[in-house]
C-alpha positions as CSV (number, residue, x, y, z in Angstrom):
1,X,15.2,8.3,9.1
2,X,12.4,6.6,11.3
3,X,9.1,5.8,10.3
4,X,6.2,6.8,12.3
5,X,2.6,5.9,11.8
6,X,-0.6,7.7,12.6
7,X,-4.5,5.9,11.6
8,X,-6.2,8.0,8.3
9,X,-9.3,6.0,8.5
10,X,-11.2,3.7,11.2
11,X,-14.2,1.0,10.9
12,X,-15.7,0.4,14.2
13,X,-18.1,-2.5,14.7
14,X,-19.2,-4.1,17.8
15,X,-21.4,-7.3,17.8
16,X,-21.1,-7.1,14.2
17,X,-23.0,-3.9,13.6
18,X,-21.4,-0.9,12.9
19,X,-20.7,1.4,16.0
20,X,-20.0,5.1,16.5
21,X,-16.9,5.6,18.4
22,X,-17.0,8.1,21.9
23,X,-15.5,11.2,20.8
24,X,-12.5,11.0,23.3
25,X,-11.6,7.7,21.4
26,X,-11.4,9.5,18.1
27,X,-9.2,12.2,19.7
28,X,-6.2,10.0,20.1
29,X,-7.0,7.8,17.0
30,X,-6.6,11.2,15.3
31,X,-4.0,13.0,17.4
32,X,-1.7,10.0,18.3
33,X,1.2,9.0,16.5
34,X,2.7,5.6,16.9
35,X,6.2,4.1,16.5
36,X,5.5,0.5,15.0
37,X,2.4,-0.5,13.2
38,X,1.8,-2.5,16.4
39,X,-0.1,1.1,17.8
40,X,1.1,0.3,21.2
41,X,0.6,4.4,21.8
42,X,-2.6,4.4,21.0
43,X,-3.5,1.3,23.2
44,X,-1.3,2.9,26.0
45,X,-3.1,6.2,25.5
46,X,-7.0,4.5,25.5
47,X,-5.9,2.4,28.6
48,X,-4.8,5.6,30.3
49,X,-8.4,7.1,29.6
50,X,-9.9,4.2,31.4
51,X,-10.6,2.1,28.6
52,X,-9.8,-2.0,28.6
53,X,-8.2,-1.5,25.0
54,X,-5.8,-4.6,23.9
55,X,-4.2,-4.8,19.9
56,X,-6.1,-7.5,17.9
57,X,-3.9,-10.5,18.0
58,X,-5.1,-11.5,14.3
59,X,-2.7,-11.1,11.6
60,X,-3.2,-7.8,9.3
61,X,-2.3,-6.2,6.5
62,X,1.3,-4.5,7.1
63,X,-0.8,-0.6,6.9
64,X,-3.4,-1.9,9.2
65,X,-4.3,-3.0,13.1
66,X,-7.2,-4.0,14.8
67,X,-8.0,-2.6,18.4
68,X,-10.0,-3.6,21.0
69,X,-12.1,-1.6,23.2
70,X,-13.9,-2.3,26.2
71,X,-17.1,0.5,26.0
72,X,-20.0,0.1,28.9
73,X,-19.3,-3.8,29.0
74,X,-19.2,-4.3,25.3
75,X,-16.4,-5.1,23.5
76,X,-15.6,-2.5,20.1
77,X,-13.1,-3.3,17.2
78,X,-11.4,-0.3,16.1
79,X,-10.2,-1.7,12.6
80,X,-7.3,1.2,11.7
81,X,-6.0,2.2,8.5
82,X,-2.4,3.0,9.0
83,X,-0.7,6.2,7.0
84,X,3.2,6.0,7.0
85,X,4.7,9.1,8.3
86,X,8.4,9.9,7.4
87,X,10.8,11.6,9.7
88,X,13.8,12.8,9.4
């Protein structure tokens, strides 16, 4: 059986203040499924909409990972939640 992982809940701050995320960055935060807990999927898929988007190099929680995103010259963190998906 492989695992698969897909986000269930995002923070979004930028500067330190809470930030609404673009709509078309919330489409594949919801829609994407990703392989490892890395969410190298979802950074491929944000980079592909134009988007400077990297993985948070800071350690996390095993169910979570931190995305960057480049938005009109400022800089977002994309804090996911990560739901386990099993299939078989």
């Amino acid at each position: 059986m492989k695992q698969q992982y897909r986000v269930s809940v995002v923070l979004a701050s930028s500067l330190g203040q809470s930030a609404e995320v673009p709509r078309d960055i919330m489409a594949v935060l919801k829609n994407q499924h990703c392989s490892t807990p890395f969410a190298p999927e979802i950074v491929a898929a944000l980079s592909g909409l134009g988007y400077v988007a990297r993985r948070e190099q800071e350690p996390s929680p095993a169910n979570q990972v931190g995305i960057w995103v480049t938005i009109n010259a400022q800089s977002m963190l994309l804090q996911c939640e990560l739901e386990v998906l099993a299939l078989h």
